[in-house]
SEZAFI-616644 format. One record per residue: x, y, z of N, C-alpha, C in turn; residue number from 1. Coordinates in Angstrom, 1 decimal. Layout:
<nodes>
<node n_c1="X" n_c2="Y" n_c3="Z" ca_c1="X" ca_c2="Y" ca_c3="Z" c_c1="X" c_c2="Y" c_c3="Z" i="NUM"/>
...
</nodes>
This chain:
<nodes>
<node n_c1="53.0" n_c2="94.9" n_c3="-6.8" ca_c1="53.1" ca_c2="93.6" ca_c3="-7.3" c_c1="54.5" c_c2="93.0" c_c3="-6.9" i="1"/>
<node n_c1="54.6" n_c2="91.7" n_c3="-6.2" ca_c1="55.8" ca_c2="91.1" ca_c3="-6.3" c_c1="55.9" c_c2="89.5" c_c3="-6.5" i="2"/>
<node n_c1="56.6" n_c2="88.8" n_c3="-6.1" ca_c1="57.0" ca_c2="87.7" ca_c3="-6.4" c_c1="57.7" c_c2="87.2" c_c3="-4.8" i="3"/>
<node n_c1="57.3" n_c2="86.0" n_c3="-4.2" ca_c1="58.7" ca_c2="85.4" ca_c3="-3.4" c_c1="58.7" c_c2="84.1" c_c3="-3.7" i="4"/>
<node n_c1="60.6" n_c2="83.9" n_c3="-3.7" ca_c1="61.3" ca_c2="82.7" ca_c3="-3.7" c_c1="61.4" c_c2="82.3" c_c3="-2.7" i="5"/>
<node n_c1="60.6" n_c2="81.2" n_c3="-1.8" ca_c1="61.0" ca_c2="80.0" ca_c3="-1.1" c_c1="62.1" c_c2="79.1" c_c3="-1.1" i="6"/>
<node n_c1="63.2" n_c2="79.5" n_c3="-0.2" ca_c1="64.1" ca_c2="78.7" ca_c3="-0.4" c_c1="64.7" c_c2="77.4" c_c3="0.8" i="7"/>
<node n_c1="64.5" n_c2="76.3" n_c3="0.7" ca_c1="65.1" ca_c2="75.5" ca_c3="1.7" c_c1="66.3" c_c2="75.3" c_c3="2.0" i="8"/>
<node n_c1="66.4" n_c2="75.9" n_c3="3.4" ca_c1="67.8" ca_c2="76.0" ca_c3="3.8" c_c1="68.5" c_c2="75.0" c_c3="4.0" i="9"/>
<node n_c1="67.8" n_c2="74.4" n_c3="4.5" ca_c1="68.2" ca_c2="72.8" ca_c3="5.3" c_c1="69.2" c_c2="72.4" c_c3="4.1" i="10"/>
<node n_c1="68.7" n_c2="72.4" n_c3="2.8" ca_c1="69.6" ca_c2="72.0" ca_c3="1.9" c_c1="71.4" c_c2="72.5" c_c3="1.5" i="11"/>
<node n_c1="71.5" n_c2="73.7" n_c3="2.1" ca_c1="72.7" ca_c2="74.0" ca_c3="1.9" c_c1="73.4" c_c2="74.0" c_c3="1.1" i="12"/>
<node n_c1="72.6" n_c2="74.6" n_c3="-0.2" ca_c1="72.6" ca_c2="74.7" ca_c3="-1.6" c_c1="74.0" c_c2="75.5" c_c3="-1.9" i="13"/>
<node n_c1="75.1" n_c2="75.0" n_c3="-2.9" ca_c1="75.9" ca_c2="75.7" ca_c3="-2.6" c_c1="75.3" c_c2="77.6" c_c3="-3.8" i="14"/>
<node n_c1="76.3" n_c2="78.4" n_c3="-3.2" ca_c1="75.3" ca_c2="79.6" ca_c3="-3.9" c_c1="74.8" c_c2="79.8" c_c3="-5.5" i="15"/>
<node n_c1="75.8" n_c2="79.2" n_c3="-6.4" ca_c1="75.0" ca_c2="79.3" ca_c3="-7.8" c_c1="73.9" c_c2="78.5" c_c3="-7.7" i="16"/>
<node n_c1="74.1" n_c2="76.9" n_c3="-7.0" ca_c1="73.0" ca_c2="76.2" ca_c3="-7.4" c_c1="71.9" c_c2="77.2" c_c3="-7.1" i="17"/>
<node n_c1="71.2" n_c2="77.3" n_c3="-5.8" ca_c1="71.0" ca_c2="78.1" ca_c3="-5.4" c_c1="69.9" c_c2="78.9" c_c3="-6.3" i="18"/>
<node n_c1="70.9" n_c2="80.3" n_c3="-6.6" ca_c1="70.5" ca_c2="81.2" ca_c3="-7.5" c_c1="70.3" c_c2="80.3" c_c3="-8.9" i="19"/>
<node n_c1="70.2" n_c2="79.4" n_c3="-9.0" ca_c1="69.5" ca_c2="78.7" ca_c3="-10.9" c_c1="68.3" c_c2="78.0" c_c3="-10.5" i="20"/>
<node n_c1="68.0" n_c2="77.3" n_c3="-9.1" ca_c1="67.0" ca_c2="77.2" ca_c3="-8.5" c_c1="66.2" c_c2="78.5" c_c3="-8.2" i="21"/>
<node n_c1="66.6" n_c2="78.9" n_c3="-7.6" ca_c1="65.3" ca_c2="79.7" ca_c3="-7.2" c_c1="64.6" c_c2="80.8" c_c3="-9.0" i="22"/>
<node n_c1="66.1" n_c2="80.8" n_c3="-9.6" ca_c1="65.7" ca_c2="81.5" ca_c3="-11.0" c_c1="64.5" c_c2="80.6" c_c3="-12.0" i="23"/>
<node n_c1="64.9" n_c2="79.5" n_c3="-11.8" ca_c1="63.8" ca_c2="78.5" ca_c3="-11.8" c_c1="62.8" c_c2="78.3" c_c3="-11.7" i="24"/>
<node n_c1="62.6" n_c2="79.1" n_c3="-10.3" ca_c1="60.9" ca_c2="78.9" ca_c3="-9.3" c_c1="60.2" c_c2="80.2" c_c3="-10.1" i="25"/>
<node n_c1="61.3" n_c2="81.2" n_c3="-10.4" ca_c1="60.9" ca_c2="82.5" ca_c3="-10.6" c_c1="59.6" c_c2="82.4" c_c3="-12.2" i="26"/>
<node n_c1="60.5" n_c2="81.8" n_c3="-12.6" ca_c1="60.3" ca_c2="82.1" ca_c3="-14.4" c_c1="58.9" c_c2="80.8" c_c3="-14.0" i="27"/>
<node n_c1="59.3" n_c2="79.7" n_c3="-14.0" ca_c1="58.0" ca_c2="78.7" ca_c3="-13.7" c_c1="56.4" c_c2="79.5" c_c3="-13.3" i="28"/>
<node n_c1="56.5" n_c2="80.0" n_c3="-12.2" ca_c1="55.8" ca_c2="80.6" ca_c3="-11.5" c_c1="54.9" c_c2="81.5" c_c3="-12.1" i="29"/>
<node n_c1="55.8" n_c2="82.8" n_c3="-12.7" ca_c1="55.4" ca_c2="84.0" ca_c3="-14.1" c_c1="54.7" c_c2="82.7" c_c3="-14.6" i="30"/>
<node n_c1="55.1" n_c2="82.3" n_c3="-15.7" ca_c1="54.4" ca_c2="81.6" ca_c3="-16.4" c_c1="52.8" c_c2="80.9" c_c3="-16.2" i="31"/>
<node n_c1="52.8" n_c2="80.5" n_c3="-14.8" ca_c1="51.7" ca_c2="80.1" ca_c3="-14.1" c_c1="50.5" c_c2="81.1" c_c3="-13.8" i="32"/>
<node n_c1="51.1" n_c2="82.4" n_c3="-14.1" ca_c1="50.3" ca_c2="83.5" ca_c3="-13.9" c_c1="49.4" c_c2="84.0" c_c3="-14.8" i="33"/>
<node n_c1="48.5" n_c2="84.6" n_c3="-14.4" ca_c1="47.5" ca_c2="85.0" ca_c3="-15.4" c_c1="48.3" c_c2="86.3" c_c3="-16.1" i="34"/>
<node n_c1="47.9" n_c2="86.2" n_c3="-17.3" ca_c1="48.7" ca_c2="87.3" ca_c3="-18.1" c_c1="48.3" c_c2="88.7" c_c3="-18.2" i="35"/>
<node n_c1="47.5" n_c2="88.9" n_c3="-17.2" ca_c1="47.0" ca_c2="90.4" ca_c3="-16.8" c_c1="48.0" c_c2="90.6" c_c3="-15.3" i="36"/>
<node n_c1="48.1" n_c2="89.7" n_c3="-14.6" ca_c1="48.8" ca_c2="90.0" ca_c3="-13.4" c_c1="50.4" c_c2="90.1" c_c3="-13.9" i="37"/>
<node n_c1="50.9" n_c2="89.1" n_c3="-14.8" ca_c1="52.1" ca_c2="88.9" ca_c3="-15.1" c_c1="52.3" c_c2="90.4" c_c3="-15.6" i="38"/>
<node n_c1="51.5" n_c2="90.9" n_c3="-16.6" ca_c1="52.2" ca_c2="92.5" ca_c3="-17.4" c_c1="51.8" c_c2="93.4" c_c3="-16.2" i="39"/>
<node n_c1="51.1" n_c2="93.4" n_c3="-15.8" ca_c1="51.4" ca_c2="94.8" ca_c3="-14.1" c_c1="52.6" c_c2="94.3" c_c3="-13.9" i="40"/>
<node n_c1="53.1" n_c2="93.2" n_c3="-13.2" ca_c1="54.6" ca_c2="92.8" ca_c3="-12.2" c_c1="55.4" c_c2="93.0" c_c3="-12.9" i="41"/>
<node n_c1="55.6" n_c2="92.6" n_c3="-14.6" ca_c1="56.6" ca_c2="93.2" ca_c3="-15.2" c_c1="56.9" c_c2="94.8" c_c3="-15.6" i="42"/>
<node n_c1="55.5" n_c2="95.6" n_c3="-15.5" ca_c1="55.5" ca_c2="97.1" ca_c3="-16.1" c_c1="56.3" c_c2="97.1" c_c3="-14.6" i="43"/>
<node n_c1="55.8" n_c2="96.9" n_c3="-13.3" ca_c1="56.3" ca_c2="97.6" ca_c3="-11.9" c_c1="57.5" c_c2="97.2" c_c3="-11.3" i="44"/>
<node n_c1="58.6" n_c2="96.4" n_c3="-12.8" ca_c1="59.8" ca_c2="96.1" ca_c3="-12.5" c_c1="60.1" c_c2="94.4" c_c3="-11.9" i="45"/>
<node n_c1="58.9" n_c2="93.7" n_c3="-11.9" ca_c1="59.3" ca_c2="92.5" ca_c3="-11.4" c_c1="60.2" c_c2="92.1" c_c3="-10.0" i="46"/>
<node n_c1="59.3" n_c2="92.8" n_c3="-9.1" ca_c1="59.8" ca_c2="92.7" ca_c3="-7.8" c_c1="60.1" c_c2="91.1" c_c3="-7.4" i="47"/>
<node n_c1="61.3" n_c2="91.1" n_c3="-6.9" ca_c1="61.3" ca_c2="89.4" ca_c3="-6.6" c_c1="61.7" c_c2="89.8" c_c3="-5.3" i="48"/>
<node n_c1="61.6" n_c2="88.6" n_c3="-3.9" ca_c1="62.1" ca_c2="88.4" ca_c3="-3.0" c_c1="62.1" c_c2="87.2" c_c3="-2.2" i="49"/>
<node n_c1="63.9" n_c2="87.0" n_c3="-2.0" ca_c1="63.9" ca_c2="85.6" ca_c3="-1.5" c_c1="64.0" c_c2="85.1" c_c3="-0.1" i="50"/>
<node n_c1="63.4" n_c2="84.3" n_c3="0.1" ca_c1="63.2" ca_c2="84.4" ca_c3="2.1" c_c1="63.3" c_c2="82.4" c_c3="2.0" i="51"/>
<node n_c1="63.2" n_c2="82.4" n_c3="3.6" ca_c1="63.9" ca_c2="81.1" ca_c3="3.8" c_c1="63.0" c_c2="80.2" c_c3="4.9" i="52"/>
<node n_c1="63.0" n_c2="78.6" n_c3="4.2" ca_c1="62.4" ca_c2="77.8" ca_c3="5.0" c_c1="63.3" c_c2="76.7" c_c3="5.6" i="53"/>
<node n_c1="63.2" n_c2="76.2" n_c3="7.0" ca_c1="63.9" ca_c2="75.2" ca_c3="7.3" c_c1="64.1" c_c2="73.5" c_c3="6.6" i="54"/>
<node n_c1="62.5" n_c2="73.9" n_c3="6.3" ca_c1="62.3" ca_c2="71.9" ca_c3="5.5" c_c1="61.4" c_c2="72.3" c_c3="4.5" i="55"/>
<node n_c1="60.9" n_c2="71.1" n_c3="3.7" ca_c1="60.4" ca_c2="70.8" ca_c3="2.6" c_c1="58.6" c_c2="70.9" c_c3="3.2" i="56"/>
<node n_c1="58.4" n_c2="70.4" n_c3="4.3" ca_c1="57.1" ca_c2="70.8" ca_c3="5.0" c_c1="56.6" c_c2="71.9" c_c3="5.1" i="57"/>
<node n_c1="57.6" n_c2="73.2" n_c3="5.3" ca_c1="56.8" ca_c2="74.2" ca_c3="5.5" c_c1="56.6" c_c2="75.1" c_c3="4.2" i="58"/>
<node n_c1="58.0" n_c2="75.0" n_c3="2.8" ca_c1="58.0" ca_c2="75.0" ca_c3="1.9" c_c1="56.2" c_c2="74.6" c_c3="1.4" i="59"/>
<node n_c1="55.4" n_c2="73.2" n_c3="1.6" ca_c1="54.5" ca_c2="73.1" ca_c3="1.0" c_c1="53.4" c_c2="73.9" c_c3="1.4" i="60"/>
<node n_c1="53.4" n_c2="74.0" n_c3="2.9" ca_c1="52.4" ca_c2="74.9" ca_c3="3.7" c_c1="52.2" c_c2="76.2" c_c3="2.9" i="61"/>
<node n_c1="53.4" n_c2="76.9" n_c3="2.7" ca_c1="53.5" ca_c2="78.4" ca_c3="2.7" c_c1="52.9" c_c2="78.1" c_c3="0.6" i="62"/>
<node n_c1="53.0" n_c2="77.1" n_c3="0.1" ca_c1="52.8" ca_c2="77.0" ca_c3="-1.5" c_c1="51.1" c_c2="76.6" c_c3="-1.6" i="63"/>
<node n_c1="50.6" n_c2="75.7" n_c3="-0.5" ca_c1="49.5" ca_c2="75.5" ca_c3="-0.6" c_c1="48.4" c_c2="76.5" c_c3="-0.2" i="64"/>
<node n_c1="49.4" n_c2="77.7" n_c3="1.1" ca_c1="48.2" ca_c2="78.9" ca_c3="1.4" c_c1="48.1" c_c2="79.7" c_c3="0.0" i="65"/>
<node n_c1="49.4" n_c2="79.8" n_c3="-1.0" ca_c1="48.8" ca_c2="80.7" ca_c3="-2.0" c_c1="48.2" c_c2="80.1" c_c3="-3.5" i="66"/>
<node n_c1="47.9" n_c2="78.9" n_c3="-3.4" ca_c1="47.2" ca_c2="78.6" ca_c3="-4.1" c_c1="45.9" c_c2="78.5" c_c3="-3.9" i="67"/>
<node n_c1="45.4" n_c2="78.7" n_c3="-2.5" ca_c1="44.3" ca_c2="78.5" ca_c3="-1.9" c_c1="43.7" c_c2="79.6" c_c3="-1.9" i="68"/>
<node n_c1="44.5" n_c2="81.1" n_c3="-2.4" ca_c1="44.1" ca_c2="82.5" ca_c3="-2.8" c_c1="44.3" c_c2="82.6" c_c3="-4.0" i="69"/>
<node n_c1="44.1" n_c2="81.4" n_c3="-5.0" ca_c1="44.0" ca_c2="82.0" ca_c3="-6.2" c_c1="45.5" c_c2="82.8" c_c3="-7.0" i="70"/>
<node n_c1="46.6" n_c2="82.2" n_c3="-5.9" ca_c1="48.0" ca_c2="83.1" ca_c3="-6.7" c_c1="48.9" c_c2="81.9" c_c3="-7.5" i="71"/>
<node n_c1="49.3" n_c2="82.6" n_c3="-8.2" ca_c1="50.2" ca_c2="81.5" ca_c3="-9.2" c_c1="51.3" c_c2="80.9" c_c3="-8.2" i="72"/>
<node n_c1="51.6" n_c2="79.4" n_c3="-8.4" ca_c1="53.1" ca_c2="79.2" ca_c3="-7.5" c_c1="53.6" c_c2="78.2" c_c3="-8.2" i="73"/>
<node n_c1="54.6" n_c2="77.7" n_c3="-8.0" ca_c1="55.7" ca_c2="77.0" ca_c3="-8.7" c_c1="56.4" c_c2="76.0" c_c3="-7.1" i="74"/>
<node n_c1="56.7" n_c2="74.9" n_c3="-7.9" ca_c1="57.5" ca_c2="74.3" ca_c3="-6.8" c_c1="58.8" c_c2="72.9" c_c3="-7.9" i="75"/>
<node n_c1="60.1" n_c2="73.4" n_c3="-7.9" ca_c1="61.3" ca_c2="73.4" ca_c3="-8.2" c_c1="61.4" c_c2="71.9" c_c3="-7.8" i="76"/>
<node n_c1="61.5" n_c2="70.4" n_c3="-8.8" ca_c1="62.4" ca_c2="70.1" ca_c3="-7.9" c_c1="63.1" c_c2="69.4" c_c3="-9.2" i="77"/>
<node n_c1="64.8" n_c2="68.6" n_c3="-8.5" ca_c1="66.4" ca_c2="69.1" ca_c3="-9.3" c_c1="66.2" c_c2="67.3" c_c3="-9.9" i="78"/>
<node n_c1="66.7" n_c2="67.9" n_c3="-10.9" ca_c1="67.2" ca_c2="66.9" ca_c3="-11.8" c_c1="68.2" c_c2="65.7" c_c3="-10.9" i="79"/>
<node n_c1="68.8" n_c2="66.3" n_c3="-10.5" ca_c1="69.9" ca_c2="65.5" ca_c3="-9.5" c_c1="71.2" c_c2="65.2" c_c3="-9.9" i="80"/>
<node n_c1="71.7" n_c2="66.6" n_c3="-11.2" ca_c1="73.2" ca_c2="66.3" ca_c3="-12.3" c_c1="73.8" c_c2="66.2" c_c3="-11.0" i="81"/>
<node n_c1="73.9" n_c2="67.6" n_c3="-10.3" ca_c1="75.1" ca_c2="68.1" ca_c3="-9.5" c_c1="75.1" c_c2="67.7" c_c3="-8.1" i="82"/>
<node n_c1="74.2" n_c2="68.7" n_c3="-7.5" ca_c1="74.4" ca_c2="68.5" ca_c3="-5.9" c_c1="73.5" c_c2="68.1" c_c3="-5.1" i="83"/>
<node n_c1="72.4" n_c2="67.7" n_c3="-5.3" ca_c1="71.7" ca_c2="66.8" ca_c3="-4.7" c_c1="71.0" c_c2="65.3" c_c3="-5.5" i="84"/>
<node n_c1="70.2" n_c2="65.1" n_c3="-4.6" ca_c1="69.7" ca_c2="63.7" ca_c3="-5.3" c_c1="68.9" c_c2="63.9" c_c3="-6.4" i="85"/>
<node n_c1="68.2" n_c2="62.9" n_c3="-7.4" ca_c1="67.3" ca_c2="63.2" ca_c3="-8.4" c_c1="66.2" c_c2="63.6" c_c3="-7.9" i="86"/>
<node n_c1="65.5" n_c2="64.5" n_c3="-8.2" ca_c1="63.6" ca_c2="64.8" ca_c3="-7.1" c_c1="63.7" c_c2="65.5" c_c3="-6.0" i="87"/>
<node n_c1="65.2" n_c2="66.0" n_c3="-5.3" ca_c1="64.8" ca_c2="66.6" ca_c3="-4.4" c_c1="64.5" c_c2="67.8" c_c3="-4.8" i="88"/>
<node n_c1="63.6" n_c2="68.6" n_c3="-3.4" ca_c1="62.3" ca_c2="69.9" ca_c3="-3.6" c_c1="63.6" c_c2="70.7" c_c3="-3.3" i="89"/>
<node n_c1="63.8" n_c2="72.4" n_c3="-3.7" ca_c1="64.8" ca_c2="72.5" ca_c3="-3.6" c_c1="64.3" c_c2="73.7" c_c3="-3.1" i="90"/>
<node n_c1="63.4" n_c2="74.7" n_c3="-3.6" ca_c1="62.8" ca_c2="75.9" ca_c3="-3.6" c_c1="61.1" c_c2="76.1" c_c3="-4.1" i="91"/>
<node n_c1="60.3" n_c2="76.6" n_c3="-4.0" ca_c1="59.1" ca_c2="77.5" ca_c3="-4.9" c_c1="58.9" c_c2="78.9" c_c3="-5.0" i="92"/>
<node n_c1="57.9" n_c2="79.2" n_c3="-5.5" ca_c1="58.1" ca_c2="80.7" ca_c3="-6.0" c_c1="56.7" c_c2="81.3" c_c3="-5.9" i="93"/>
<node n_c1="56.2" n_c2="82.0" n_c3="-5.0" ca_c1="54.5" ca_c2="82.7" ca_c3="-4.8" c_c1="54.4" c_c2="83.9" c_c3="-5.7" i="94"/>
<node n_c1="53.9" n_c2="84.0" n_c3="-6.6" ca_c1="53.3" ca_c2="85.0" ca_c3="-7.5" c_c1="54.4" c_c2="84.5" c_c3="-8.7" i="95"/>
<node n_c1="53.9" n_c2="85.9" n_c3="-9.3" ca_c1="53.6" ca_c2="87.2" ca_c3="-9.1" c_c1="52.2" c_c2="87.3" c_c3="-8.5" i="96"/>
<node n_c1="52.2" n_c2="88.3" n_c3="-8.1" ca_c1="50.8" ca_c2="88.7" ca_c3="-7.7" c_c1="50.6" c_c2="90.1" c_c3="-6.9" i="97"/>
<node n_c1="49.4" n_c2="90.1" n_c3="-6.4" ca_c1="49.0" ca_c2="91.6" ca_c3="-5.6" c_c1="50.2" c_c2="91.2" c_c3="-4.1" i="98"/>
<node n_c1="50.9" n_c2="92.7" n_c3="-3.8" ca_c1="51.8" ca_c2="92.8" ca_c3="-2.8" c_c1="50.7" c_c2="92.0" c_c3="-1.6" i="99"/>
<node n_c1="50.0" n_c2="92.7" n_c3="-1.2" ca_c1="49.1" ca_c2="92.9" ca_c3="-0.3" c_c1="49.0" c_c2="90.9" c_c3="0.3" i="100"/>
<node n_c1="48.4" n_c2="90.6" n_c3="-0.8" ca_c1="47.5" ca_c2="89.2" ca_c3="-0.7" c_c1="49.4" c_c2="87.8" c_c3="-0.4" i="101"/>
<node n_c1="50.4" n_c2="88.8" n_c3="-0.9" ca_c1="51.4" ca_c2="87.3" ca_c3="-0.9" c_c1="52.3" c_c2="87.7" c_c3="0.7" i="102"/>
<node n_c1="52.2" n_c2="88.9" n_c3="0.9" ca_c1="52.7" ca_c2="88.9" ca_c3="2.2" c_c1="51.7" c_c2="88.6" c_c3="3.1" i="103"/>
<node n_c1="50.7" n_c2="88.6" n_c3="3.0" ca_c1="49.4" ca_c2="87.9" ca_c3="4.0" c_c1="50.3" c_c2="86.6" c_c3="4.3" i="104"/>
<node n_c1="50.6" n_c2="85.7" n_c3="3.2" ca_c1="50.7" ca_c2="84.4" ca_c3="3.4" c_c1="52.5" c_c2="84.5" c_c3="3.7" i="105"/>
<node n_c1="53.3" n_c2="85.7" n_c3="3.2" ca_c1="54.7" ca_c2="85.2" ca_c3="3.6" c_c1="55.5" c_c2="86.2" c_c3="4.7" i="106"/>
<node n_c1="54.6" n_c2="86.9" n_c3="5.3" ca_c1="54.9" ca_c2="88.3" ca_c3="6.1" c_c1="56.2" c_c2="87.7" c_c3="7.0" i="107"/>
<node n_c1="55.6" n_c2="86.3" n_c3="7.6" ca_c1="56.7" ca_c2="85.7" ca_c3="8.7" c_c1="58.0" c_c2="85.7" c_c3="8.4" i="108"/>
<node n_c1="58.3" n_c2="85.1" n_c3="7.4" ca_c1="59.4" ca_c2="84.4" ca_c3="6.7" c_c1="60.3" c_c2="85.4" c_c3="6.4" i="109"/>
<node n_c1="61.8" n_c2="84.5" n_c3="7.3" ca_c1="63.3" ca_c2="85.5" ca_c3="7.5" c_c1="64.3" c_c2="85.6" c_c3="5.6" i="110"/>
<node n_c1="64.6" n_c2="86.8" n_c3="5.6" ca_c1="64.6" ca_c2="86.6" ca_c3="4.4" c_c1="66.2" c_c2="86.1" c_c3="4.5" i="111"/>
<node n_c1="66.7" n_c2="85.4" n_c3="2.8" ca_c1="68.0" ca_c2="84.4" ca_c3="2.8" c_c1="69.0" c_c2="85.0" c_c3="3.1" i="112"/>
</nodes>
């Protein structure tokens, strides 16, 4: 069981933003999950991993193939207090879910 955070680099998030974003996508996401998948990913330690997209386009691609398998996803976007605008997409978050089925959809993607 794992989890990945989608993060848009292009944005050049400074690093806490960043890490409260993607902590964001994380917990969103869980929640989105069916609560049989969620207690496996938390008994197996709540694997997370964060990997990186150039734009907000492919960010949707990679959120739309795992909703299209039935996986929980989340998509982040910021208030606009601090470092970017109000609405901008900043990150999303694929699973939790079965290892097997979220690296199908994120095997490519270089991690942050």
């Amino acid at each position: 069981m794992k989890q990945v955070i989608i993060v848009i680099q292009s944005l050049k998030l400074p690093k806490g933003k960043l890490a409260a974003q993607a902590a964001h996508a994380s917990v969103e996401a869980a929640h989105r999950a069916e609560k049989s998948v969620y207690e496996e990913w938390r008994r197996q330690g709540m694997a997370k991993i964060v990997v990186k997209v150039d734009a907000l386009d492919e960010l949707y691609t990679y959120i739309q193939q795992a909703k299209d398998e039935g996986i929980a996803t989340a998509i982040i976007t910021d208030a606009g207090k601090t470092t970017v605008a109000p609405g901008t997409v900043t990150c999303g978050a694929i699973g939790p879910g079965r290892e097997a089925e979220i690296d199908a959809i994120t095997k490519d993607l270089s991690l942050l």
